[in-house]
N, C-alpha and C positions, 0 to 999 in steps of 0.2 A: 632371666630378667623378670622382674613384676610384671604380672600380666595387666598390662592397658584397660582401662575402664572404659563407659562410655556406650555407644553405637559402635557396629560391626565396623562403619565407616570409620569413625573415627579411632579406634585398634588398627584396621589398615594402614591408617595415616602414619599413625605412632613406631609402628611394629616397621613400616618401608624407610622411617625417618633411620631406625636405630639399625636398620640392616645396611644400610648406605654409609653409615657411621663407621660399621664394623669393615666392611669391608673397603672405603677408603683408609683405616687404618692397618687394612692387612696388603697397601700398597696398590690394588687395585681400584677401578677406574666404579665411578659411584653409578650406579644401576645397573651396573652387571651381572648381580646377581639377582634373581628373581625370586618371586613369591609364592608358590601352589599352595590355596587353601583345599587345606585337607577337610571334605566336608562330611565324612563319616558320623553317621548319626545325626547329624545338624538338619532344621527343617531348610524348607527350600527357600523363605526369608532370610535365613542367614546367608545361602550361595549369594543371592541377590544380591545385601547388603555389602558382601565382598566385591562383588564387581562394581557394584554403584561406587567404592568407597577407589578406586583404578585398579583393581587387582583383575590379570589378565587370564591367570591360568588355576583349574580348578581339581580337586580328585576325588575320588570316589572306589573306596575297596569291593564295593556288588554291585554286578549289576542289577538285580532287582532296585535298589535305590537309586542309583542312575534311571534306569525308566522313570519313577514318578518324579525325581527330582530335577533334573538336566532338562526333559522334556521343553523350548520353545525359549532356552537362556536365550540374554543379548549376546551378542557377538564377545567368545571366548577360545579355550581352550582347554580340551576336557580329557585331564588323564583317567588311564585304570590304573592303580598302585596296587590292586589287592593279586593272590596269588593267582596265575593264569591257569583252569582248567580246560583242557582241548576242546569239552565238546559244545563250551559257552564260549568260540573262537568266535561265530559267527554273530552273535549278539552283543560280544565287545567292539568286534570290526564296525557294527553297528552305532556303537552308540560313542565310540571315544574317537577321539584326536591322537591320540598318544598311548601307547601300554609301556608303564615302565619298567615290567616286572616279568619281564622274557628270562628264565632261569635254567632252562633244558631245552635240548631240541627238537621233542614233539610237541611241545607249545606253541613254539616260533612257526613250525612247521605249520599249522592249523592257523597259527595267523596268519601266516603266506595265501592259504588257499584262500581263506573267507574273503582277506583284501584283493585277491586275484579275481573273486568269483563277482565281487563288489566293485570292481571295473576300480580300487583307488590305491594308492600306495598310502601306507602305514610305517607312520614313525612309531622306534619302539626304542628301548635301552634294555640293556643287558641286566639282570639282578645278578649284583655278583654278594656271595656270602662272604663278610667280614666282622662275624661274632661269635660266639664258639654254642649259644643258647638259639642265634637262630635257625630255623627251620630251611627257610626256601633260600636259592641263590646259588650259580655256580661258582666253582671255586674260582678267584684270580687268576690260578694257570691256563682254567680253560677258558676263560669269557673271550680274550681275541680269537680261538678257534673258531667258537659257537657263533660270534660275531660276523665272523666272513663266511659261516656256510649260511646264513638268514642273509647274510647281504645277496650273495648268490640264488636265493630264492625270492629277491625281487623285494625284501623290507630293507625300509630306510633306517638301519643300525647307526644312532643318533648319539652315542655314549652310555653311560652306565651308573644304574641308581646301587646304591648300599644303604643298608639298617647298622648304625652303629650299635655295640651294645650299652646297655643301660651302665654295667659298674666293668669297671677293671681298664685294660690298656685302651682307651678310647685313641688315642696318637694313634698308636700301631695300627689300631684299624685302619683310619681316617686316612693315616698315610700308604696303607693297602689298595684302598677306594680310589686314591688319584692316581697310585704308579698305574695300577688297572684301566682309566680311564685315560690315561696316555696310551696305552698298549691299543686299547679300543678303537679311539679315533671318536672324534662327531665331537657335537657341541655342548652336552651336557653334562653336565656333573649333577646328580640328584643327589643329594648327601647334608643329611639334617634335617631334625627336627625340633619340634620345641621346647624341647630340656638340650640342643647341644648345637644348634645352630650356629652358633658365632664361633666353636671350635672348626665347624664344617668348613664355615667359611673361609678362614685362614688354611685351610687344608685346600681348597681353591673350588670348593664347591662352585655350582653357579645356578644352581637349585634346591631352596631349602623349602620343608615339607610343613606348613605349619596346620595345624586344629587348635590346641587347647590354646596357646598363645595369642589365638586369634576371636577365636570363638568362647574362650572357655571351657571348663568340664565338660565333655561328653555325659549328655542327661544320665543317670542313675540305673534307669533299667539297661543302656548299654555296658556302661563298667560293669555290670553286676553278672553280664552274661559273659564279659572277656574272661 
């Protein structure tokens, strides 16, 4: 879709108008599926903007950018999407709401202990891989194993995010991502983002991943180091 002009606020408006569109036409029920802005690289006026504009739930791939930027939000909801390493368990446990991107089981593992040591329970979702270029994610066969041994360690295994890929069978993933997310269990479906959201959605997404669509370009010196 054209990306919305405007105030951060009002891209919100526009972007939640066409996602409720999408997804009363894929037969379901209109605001069920939800918003994460993806705030990678974006200054912390732009988080703001998003929530001023009702957007509830927020991400962030490092946590060094989550320290200066999350720091004292209004009342949200703050994922990690970026890949988990064990020994930054205790400063995610810290600083998030959510980690979507539980992908093996000495991650989960290390997030058990830090939410344990931190007296809270952590919601988290399984990263299952469903692209053949991407990197992190467990396979579809094992994400319900990986799932009930992290439940058994005391994290609140919530469902399961996927990265579609960019070119080739997008279906075949997408429909990977939900049999997966059946298998799983919990309430989420993380699945899309801003080049392929409305296919997500029909796929039964119930969380889609937005930045550029929202925010725009990621400023210059970021693309230029991906």
């Amino acid at each position: 879709m054209p990306l919305a002009t405007g105030t951060v606020a009002e891209r919100v408006a526009a972007l939640r108008e066409r996602v409720d569109e999408v997804t009363v036409a894929a037969g379901r029920e209109r605001g069920s599926v939800a918003i994460l802005a993806v705030t990678k690289a974006q200054p912390r006026e732009a988080v703001l903007g998003a929530l001023a504009g009702g957007l509830h739930d927020v991400g962030e791939n490092y946590v060094q950018e989550a320290r200066a930027k999350y720091a004292g939000l209004p009342p949200c909801t703050r994922h990690f999407i970026g890949h988990v390493q064990s020994n930054k368990a205790k400063a995610i446990v810290g600083l998030f709401d959510v980690v979507q991107s539980v992908d093996r089981l000495d991650a989960g593992l290390a997030l058990a202990k830090a939410a344990r040591d931190a007296g809270r329970r952590l919601r988290v979702l399984i990263q299952v891989n469903v692209s053949p270029v991407e990197r992190f994610g467990t396979t579809p066969a094992e994400a319900p194993r990986l799932a009930a041994r992290l439940r058994d360690e005391g994290l609140d295994v919530d469902g399961v995010m996927a990265i579609g890929p960019l070119e080739g069978d997008i279906e075949t993933a997408f429909r990977s991502a939900q049999a997966t997310f059946r298998a799983v269990g919990g309430t989420t479906l993380s699945l899309g983002m801003s080049a392929d959201w409305e296919r997500a959605i029909r796929r039964g997404s119930t969380m889609v991943r937005l930045g550029t669509a929202l925010f725009g370009p990621r400023p210059l010196k970021e693309r230029n180091a991906a």
